[in-house]
Each structure stands twice: as C-alpha cells, then as structure tokens.
C-alpha positions as CSV (number, residue, x, y, z in Angstrom):
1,X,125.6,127.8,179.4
2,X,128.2,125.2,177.8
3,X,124.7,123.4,176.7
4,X,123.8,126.9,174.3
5,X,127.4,127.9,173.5
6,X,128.0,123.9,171.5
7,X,124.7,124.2,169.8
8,X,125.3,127.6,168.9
9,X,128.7,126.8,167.8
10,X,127.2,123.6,165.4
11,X,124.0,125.9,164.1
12,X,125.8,129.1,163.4
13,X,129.6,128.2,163.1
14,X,130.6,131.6,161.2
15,X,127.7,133.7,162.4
16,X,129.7,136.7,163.6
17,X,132.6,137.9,165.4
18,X,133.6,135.4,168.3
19,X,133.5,138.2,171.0
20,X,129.8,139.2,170.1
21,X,128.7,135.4,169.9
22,X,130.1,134.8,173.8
23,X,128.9,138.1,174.7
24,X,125.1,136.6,173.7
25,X,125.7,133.4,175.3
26,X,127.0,135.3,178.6
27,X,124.0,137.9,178.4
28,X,121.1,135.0,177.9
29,X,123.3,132.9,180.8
30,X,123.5,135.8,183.5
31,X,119.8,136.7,183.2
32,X,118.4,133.5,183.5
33,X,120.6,132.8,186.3
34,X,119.4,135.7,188.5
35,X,116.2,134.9,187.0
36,X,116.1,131.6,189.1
37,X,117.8,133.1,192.1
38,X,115.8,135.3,192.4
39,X,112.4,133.8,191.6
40,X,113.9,131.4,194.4
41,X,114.7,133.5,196.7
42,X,111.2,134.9,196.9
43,X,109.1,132.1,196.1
44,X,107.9,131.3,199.3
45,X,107.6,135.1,200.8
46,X,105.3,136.4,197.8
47,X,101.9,135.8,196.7
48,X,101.1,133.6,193.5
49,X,99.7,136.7,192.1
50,X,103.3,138.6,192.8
51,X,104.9,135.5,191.3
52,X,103.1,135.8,188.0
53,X,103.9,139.6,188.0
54,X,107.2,139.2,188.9
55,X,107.5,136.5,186.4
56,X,106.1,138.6,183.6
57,X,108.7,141.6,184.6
58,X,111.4,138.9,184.3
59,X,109.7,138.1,180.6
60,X,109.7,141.8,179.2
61,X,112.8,142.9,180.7
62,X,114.4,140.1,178.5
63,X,112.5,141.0,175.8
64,X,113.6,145.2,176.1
65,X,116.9,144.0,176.9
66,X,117.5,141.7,174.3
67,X,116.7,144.7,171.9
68,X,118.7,146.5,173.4
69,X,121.7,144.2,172.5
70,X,121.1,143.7,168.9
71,X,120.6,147.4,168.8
72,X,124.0,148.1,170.0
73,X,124.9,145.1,167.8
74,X,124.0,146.6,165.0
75,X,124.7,150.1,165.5
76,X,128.8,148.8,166.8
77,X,129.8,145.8,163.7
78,X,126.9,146.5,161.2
79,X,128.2,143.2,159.3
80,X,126.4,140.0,159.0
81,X,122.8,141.4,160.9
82,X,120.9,138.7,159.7
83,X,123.0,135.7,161.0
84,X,123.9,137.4,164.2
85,X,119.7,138.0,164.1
86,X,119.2,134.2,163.5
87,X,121.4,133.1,165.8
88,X,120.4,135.5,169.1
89,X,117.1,134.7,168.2
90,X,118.0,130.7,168.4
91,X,119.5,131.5,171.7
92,X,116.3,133.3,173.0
93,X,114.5,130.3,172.1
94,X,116.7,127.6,173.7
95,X,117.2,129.6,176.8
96,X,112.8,129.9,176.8
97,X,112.4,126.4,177.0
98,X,115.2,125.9,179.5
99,X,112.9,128.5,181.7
100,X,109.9,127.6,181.0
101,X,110.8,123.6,181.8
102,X,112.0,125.1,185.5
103,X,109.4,127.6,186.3
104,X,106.8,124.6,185.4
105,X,109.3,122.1,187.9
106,X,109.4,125.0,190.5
107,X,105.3,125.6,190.2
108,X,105.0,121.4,190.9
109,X,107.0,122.3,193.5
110,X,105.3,124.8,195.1
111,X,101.7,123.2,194.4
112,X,103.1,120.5,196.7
C-alpha cells in the first residue's frame, strides 16, 4: 500500500482532493488483500478449474467495482475527472502487476 500511495503521490501530486486519493489507495489495497487471502485460503481445497473461475470473479468484480468508485466520484466532487481518471487508472495498473507477479509465484507454487 505505502509502495502505490508514494508513486501516486510523485505521478499525480495535485490530482484531487486528499481524502478521495487515500480512499483509492485503501479500496485497490483492501481488495487485493482479500484477494490473496482468500485465493490462499482455498487454493489447495478447489480444483484448478474453480481457481481460474474464482480468479476471473476476483478480476470482474474489480473491474464493476472500480466503476462503481469513479461513478460515485464523479457524481460526489465533479472537479478535476480527468486527473482523478488518470490517476485511479495508474493505480489499477500498478496494483495488476503486483497480482498478476503473485498469482504467477502462487501457480509455481502449486505446480510444485
């Protein structure tokens, strides 16, 4: 979390109001963390075809809730749509590849 909140901080400095820009840190930070507990927690009790599908309901319940916070985002401040845009969209990214690098470490695992 500290990891996205100080390269957030250097790529978007003013992007909106501080409250909103912890909130999105905090949102993308509590999903992949339940994310990985939970994907842990059942890892070795489901099939690697229920992995995939959980993995996938993970993937587009980020993706509906995500929309769901720029919606409210927009509808609440209405200010400065683009940055805030830019920079969630930054933080999706950076939290993808910090998912996708453990899920790939976890398969390795597994494989093993």
């Amino acid at each position: 979390m500290s990891v996205a909140l100080i390269i957030a901080i250097v790529l978007f400095p003013n992007v909106a109001p501080v409250g909103w820009t912890i909130g999105a840190v905090a949102f993308f930070f509590l999903y992949e963390l339940a994310t990985v507990l939970i994907t842990d927690k059942k890892a070795n009790t489901v099939s690697s075809r229920q992995s995939v599908n959980l993995f996938m309901g993970f993937k587009v319940g980020k993706i509906l809730l995500s929309l769901f916070f720029v919606l409210i985002y927009w509808i609440a401040v209405k200010t400065e749509i683009k940055n805030f845009l830019m920079f969630f969209l930054a933080l999706y990214l950076i939290y993808m590849v910090f998912e996708t690098i453990y899920l790939m470490r976890r398969e390795k695992k597994q494989k093993k």
